[in-house]
C-alpha positions as CSV (number, residue, x, y, z in Angstrom):
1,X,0.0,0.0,0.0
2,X,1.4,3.5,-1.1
3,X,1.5,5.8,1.4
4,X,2.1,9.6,2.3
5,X,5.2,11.1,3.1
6,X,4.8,13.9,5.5
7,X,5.9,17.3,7.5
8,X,4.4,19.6,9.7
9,X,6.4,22.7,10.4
10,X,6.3,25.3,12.5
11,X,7.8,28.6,12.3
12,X,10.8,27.6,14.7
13,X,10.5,23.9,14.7
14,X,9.7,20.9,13.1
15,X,6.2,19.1,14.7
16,X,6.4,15.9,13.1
17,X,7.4,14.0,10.1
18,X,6.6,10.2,8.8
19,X,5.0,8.2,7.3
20,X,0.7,8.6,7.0
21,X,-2.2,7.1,5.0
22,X,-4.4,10.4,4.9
23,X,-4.3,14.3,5.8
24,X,-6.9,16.3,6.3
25,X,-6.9,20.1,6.9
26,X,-9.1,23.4,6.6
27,X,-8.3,25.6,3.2
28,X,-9.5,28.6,2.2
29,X,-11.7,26.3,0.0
30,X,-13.2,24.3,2.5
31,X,-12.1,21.0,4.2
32,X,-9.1,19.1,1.9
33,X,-8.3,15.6,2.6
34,X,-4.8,14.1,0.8
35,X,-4.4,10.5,0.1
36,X,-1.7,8.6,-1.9
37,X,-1.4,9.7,-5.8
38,X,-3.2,12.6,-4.9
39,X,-2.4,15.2,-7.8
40,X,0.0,18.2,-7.0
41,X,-1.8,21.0,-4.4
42,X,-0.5,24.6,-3.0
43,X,-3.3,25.4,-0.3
44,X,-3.7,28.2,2.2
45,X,-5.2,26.8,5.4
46,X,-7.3,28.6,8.0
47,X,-7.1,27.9,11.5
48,X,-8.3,24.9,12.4
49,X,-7.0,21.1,13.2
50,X,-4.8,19.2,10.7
51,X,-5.5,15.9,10.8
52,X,-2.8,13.1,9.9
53,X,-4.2,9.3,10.2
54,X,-1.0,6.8,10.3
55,X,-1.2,3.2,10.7
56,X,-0.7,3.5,14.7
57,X,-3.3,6.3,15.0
58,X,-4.4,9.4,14.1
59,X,-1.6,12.7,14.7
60,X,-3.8,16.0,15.5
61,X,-2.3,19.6,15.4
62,X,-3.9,23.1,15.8
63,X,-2.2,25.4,13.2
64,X,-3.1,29.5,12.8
65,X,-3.2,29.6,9.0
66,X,-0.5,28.9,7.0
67,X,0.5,26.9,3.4
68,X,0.2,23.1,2.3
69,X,1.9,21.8,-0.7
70,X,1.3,18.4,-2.2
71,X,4.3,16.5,-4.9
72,X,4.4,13.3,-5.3
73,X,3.4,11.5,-2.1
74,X,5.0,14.3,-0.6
75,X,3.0,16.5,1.9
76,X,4.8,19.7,3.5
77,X,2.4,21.7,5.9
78,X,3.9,24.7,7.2
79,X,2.3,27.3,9.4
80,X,3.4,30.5,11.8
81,X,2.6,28.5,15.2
82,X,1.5,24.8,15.8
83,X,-0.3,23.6,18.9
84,X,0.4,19.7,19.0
85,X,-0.8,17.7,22.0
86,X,2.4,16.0,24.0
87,X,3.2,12.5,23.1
88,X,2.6,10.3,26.2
């Protein structure tokens, strides 16, 4: 199964990065979801969660706004501040 390659970016850091089957975010169009051989995307997101389902569960971040590009599997997601809930 193809999957998603994938990084959420903060201003000053890097959230997370991996591996996922399915992103979903908020865009200036409306809800976006991103699965494998999706075709190439430059969004601008709204606040709001992004969502990223993996195999061992489902990643959710807070972001202010901010830019998502799709290429080739690849997802970037970069926004001024991200709000990500601690790992345990």
């Amino acid at each position: 199964m193809s999957s998603l390659n994938v990084e959420l970016v903060a201003a000053d850091r890097k959230v997370w990065s991996g591996e996922a089957t399915m992103v979903r975010a908020r865009s200036t169009e409306g809800e976006i979801g991103i699965m494998p051989g999706h075709t190439p995307l430059l969004g601008v997101l709204v606040e709001g969660d992004v969502v990223i389902h993996t195999e061992g569960g489902d990643q959710t971040a807070t972001v202010d706004g901010g830019f998502l590009s799709v290429d080739h599997d690849n997802v970037t997601i970069v926004a001024e501040t991200v709000q990500a809930p601690a790992k345990a």
